[in-house]
N, C-alpha and C positions, 0 to 999 in steps of 0.2 A: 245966124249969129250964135256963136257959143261963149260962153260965160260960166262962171262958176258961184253960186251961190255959198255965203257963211253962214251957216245955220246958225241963231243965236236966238237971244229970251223973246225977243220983238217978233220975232219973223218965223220959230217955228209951228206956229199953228199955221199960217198962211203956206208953209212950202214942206211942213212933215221932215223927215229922215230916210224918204225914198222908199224904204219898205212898206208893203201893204196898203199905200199910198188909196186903193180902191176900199177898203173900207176902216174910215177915218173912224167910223161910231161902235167898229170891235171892240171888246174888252181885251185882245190884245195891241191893238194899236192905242188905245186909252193909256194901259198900262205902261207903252214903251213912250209914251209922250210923255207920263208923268216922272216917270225914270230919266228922261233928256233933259226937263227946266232942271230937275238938281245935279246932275253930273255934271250942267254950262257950270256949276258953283265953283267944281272940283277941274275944271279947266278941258272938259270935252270938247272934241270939235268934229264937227259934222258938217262937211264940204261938198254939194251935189254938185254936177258939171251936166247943165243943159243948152239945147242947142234948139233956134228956135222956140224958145219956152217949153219943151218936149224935154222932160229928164235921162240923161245916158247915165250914170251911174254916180257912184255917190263912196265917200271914205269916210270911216268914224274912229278918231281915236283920242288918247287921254295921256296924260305923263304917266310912267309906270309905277308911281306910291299910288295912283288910285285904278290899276286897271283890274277888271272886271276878268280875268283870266287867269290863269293856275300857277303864276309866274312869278318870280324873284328878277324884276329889270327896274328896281326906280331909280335908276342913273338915266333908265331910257324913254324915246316916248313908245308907247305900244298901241298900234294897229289892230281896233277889235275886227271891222269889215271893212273890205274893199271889193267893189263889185262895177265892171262895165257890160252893161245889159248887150246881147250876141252884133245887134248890126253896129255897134259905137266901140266895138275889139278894132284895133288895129288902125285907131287914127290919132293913135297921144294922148285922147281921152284922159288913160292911167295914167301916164308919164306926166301929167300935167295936177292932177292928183295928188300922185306920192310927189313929185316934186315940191310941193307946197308945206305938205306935211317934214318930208327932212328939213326944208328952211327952218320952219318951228324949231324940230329939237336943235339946230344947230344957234341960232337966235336966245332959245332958254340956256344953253351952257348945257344939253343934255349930252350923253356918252352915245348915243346912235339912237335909230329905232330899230325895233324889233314886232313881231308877232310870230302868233300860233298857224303853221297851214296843215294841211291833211287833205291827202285824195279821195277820202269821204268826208260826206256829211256838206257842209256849206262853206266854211271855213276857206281863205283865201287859198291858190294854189302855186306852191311855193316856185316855178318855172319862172313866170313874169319877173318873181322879185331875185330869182336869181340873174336874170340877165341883167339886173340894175344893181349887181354887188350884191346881194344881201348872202350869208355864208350862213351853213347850219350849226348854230351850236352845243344842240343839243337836243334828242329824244329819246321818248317814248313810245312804245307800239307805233303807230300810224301816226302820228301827232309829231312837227320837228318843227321846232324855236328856230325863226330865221331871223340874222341879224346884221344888221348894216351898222358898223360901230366907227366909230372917228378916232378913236382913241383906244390903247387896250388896256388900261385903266381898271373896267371893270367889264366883267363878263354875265351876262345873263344867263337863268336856268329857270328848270322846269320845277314846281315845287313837286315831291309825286306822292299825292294821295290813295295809287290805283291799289295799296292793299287794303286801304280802309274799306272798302267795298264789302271785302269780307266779314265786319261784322253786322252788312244788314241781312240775316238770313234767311226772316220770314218776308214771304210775300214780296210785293213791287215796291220799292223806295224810290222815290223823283228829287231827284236835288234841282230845281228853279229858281229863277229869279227872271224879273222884266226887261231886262236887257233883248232879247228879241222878241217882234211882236208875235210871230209865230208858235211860241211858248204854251201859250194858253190854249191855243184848239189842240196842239201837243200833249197837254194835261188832262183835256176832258175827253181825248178817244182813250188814252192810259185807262182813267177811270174808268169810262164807257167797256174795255176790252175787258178789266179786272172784274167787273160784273158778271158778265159772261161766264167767265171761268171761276167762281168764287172765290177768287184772289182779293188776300189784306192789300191796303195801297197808303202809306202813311210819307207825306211829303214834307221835305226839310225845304225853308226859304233861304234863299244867297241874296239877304235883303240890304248886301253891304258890300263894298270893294274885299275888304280883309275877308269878310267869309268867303265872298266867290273866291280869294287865294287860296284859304288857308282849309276851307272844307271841302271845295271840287275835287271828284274822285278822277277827275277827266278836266285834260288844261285847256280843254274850252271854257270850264269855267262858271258858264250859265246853264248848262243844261245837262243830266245825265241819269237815265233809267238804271235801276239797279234788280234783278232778280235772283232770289236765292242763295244773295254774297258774292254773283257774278255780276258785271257791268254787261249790259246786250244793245245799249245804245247811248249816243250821244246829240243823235238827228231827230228834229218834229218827224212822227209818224203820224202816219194815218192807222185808225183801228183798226183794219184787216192787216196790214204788215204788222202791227203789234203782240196779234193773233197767232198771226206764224209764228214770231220769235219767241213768244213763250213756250208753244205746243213743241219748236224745235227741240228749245233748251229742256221741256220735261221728256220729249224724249231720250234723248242724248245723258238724263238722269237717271232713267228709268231702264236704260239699253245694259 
């Protein structure tokens, strides 16, 4: 039997947000649970689709005056994750998903939905939602705002922070925030790698919708390393890849 669970105040302790779902008693999944009861405030929706009680994937998104990513769309709703785990690709799973989510914006009087994808990093990948209409309208390096609108009314864009980068210029800067639970073991091999190498590590919070807009040097929004005024990541690492990427970037300074 497949079903789609509404995540909501009652029932997310009992059925989580699908990520990390193996350890409930992390400080990153603690953190993104606490993050979820007040985004339901701000009109979040978090939609699992399981099959035999067994979860295949899961959609999370928000109207765009409160979303958590680098973006000018509050006419729209926006799509922070969407994900159908490898054996549950190819049976409607998604189509059944996003189909739920555009009823939404279309039900609120919203101008389409939109999100962020990108061929790196975790970030939806924007093929699926082009076969469902969704049209680009707009990027950045690797980062493209895909958007399925009803209307042309208004048009969504990317806000772009990626020069501010350049005035962190000592040391490792992390812009965070709880929005994914994977976050936090992200932050402590950072720290753990900066040790290492005697590297400063001074981390700024996205302890808010408007910050994550309006300070993300990267229209993911939640998450982005910064070294030396350069951006070298947007993805949770692990401390040995964090390794390389710095040793890379000081040699490539140093060359």
């Amino acid at each position: 039997m497949v079903e789609i669970i509404d995540v909501n105040a009652e029932n997310v302790d009992k059925y989580g947000f699908f990520c990390m779902r193996s350890k409930p008693k992390s400080d990153g999944y603690q953190k993104k649970l606490n993050w979820v009861k007040e985004r339901l405030k701000e009109g979040l929706k978090i939609k699992i689709i399981q099959e035999n009680g067994r979860q295949k994937g899961f959609i999370e998104y928000i109207p765009g005056e409160f979303t958590w990513r680098a973006i000018n769309a509050k006419e729209y709703m926006v799509i922070h994750c969407f994900w159908i785990v490898g054996k549950g690709q190819g049976r409607g799973f998604g189509s059944q998903l996003l189909n739920g989510c555009i009823d939404e914006a279309k039900q609120l009087g919203l101008s389409g939905v939109v999100l962020v994808t990108s061929e790196q990093g975790w970030l939806p990948n924007k093929k699926f939602f082009e076969s469902k209409g969704f049209k680009m309208v707009d990027k950045i390096d690797e980062f493209e705002l895909m958007a399925l609108s009803f209307n042309k009314n208004s048009k969504p864009q990317f806000f772009n922070w990626n020069e501010s980068a350049k005035e962190y210029k000592e040391g490792i800067t992390i812009f965070k925030s709880d929005q994914c639970p994977y976050i936090q073991d992200a932050v402590r091999n950072i720290i753990e790698a900066s040790k290492d190498l005697s590297i400063s590590v001074q981390i700024v919070d996205l302890d808010c919708y408007n910050v994550a807009q309006e300070k993300s040097p990267t229209p993911f929004g939640v998450f982005t390393v910064i070294y030396k005024g350069e951006i070298i990541t947007y993805h949770p690492e692990t401390k040995n890849r964090i390794l390389k990427m710095i040793n890379k970037k000081n040699l490539l300074i140093n060359s």
